[in-house]
MARBAPA-736655 format. One record per residue (C-alpha): residue in one letter; x, y, z. Coordinates in Angstrom, 3 decimals, padded with zeros to 6 digits. Layout:
<atoms>
<type = a | x = X | y = Y | z = Z>
...
</atoms>
This chain:
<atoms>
<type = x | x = -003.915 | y = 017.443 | z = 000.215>
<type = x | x = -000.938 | y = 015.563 | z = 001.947>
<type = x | x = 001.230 | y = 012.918 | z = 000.354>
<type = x | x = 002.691 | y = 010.188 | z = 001.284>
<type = x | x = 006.685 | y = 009.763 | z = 000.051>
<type = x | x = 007.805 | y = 008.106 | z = -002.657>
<type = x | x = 009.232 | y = 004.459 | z = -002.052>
<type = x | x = 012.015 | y = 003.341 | z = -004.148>
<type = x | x = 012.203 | y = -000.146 | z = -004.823>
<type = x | x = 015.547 | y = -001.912 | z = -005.687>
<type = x | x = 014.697 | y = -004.584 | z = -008.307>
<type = x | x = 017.173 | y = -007.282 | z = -007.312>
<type = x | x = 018.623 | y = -009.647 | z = -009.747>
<type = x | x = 016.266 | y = -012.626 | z = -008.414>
<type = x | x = 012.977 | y = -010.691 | z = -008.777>
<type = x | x = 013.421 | y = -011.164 | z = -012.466>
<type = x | x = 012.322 | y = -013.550 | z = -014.582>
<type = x | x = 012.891 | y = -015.750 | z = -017.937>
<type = x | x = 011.095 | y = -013.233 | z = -019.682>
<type = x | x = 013.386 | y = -010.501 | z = -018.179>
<type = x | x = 010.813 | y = -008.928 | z = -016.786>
<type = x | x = 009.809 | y = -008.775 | z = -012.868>
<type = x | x = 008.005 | y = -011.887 | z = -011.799>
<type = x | x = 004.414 | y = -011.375 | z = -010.363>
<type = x | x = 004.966 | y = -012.161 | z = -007.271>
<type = x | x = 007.333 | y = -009.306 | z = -006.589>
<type = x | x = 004.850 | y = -006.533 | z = -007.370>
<type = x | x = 003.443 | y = -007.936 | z = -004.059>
<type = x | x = 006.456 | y = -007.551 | z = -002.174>
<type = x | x = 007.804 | y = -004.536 | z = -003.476>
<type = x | x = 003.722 | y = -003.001 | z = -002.463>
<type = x | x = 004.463 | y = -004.617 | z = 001.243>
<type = x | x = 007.417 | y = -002.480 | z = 001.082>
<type = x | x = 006.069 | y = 000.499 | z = 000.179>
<type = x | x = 003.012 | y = 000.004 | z = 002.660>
<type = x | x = 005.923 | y = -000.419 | z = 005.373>
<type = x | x = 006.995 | y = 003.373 | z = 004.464>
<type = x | x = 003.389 | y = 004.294 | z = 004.517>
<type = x | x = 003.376 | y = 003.020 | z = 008.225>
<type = x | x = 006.368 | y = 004.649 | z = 009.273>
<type = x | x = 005.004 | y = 007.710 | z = 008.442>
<type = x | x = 001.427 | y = 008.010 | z = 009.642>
<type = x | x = 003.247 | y = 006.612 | z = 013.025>
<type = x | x = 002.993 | y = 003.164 | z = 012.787>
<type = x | x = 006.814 | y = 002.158 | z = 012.958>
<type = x | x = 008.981 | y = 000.008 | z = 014.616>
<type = x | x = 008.433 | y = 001.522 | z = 018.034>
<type = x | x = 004.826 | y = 001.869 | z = 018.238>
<type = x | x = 004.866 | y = -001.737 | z = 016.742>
<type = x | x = 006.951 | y = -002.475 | z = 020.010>
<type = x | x = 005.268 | y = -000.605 | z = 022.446>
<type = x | x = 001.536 | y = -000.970 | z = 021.302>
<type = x | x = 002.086 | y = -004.491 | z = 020.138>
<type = x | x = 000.103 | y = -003.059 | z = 016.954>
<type = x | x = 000.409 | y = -003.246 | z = 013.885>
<type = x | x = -001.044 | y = -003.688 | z = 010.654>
<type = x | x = -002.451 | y = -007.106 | z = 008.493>
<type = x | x = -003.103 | y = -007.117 | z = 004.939>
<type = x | x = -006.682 | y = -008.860 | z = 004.584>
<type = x | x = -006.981 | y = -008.593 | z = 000.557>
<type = x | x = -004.583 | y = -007.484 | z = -002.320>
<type = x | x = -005.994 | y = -006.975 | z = -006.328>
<type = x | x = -002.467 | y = -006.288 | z = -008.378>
<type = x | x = -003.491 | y = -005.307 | z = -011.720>
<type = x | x = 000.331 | y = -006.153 | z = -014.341>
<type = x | x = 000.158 | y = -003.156 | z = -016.685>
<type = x | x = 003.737 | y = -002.922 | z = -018.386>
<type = x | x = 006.281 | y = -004.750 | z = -017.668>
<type = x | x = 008.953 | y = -003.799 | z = -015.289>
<type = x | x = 012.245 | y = -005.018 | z = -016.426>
<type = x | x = 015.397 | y = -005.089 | z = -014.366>
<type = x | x = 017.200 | y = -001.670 | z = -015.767>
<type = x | x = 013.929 | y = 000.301 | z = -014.212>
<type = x | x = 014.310 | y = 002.476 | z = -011.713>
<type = x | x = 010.693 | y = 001.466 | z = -009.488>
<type = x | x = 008.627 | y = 004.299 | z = -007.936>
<type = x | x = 005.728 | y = 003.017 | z = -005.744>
<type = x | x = 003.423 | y = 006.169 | z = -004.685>
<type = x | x = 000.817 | y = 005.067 | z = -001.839>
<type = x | x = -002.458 | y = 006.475 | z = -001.786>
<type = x | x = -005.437 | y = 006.364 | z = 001.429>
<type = x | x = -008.351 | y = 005.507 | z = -000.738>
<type = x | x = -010.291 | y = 005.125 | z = 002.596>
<type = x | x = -010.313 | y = 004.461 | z = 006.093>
<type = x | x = -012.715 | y = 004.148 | z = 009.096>
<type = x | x = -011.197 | y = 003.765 | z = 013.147>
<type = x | x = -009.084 | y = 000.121 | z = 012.354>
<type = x | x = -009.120 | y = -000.194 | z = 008.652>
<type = x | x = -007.412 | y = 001.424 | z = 005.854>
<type = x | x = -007.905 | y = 000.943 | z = 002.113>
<type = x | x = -004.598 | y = 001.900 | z = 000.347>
<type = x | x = -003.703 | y = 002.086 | z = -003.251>
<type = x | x = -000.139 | y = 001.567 | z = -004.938>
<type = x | x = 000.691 | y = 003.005 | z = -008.120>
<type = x | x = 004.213 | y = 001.149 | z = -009.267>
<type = x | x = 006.097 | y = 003.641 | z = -012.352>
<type = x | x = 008.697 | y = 003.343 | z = -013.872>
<type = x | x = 010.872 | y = 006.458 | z = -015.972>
<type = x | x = 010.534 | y = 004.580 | z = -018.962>
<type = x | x = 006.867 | y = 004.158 | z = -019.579>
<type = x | x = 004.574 | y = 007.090 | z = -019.109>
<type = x | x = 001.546 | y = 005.529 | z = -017.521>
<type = x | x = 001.591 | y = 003.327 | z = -014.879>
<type = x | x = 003.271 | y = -000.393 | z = -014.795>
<type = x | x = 001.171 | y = -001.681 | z = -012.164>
<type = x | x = -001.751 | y = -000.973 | z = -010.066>
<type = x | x = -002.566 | y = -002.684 | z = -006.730>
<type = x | x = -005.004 | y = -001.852 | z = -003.752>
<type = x | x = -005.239 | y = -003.323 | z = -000.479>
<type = x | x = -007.378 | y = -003.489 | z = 002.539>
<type = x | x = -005.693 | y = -003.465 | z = 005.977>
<type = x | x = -006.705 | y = -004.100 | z = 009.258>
<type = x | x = -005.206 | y = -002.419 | z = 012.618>
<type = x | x = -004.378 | y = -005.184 | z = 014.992>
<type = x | x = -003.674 | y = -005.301 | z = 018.637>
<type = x | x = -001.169 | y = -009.045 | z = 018.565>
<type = x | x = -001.795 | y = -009.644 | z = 021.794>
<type = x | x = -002.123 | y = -013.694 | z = 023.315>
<type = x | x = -005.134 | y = -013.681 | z = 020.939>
<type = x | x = -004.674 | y = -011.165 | z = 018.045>
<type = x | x = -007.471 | y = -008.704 | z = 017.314>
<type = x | x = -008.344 | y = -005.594 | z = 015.639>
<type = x | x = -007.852 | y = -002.494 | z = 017.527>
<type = x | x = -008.918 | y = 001.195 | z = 017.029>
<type = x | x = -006.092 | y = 003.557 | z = 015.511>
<type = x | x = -005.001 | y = 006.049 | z = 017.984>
<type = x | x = -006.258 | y = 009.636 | z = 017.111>
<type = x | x = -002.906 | y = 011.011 | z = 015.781>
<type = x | x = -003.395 | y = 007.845 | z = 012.873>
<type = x | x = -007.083 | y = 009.021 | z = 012.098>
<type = x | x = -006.156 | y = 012.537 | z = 011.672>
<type = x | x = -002.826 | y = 012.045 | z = 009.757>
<type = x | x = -005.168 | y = 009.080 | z = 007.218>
<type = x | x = -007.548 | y = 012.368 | z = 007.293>
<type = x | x = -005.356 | y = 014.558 | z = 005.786>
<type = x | x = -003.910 | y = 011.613 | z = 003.571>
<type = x | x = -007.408 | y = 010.370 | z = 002.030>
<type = x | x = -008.142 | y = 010.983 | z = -001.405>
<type = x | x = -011.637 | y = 013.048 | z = -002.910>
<type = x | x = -014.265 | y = 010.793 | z = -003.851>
<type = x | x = -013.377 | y = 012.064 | z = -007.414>
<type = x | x = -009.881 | y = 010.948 | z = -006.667>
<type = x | x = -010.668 | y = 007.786 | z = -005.645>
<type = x | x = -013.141 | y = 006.825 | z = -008.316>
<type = x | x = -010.268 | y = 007.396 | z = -010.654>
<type = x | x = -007.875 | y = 005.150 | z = -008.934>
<type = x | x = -008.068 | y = 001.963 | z = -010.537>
<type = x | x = -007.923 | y = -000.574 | z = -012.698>
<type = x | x = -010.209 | y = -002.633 | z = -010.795>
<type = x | x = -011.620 | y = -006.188 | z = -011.005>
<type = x | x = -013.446 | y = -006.669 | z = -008.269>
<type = x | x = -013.871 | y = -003.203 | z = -005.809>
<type = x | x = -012.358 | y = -003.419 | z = -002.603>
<type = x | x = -014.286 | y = -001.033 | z = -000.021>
<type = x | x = -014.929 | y = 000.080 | z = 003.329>
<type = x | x = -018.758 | y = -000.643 | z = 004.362>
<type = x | x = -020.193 | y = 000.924 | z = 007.296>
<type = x | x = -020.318 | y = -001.889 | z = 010.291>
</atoms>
């Protein structure tokens, strides 16, 4: 199976908090990030953006806080294709850190393909996307593993 890279967050000095530890609402931003790389390499970058006037929305985030992340951590954010039909993807982020041997954080998001024209709307992936999610997207067993999860965040058939 293909992988997606590695993205390597730099924890700045405001992310942190008075508990020296990353606030919440930077494990959100620091997953937008690494969904940014995800996009640049299935394709989706700056000049498809520009000359497709696609891109891609986020329509639902679960972030599941595991272990902290304090400010000395070095932040790895591996992005996985749980699923994906012809304009959605379901993507998982899996935030570690050297220090702690199981995952810090957690977080999965849906995301829709959208054509911003006048009047925004979703749009099909072109057919180099669908085959590069193809070869991205996890086994059922795989997926099924990925978690925690609160409430499940899925692809059902339209």
């Amino acid at each position: 199976m293909a992988e997606l890279p590695v993205y390597r967050a730099v924890i700045e000095p405001d992310w942190i908090d008075y508990n020296g530890h990353v606030r919440d609402a930077y494990y959100g931003l620091a997953a937008s990030y690494a969904i940014d790389a995800a996009m640049d390499h299935l394709g989706l970058d700056a000049g498809y953006r520009t000359s497709t006037k696609c891109t891609l929305y986020t329509l639902e985030m679960h972030l599941h806080y595991l272990h902290e992340i304090k400010a000395s951590d070095e932040l790895h954010i591996t992005t996985s294709i749980l699923d994906f039909d012809r304009k959605r993807i379901h993507a998982g982020c899996t935030f570690t850190v050297p220090r702690v041997g199981d995952p810090a954080a957690m977080a999965d998001m849906m995301l829709l393909h959208v054509h911003q024209g006048e009047k925004p709307a979703a749009a099909s992936f072109p057919d180099s996307v669908v085959t590069a999610l193809g070869a991205l997207k996890l086994s059922g067993a795989e997926r099924e593993a990925f978690g925690p999860r609160s409430r499940r965040i899925e692809l059902k058939p339209r």
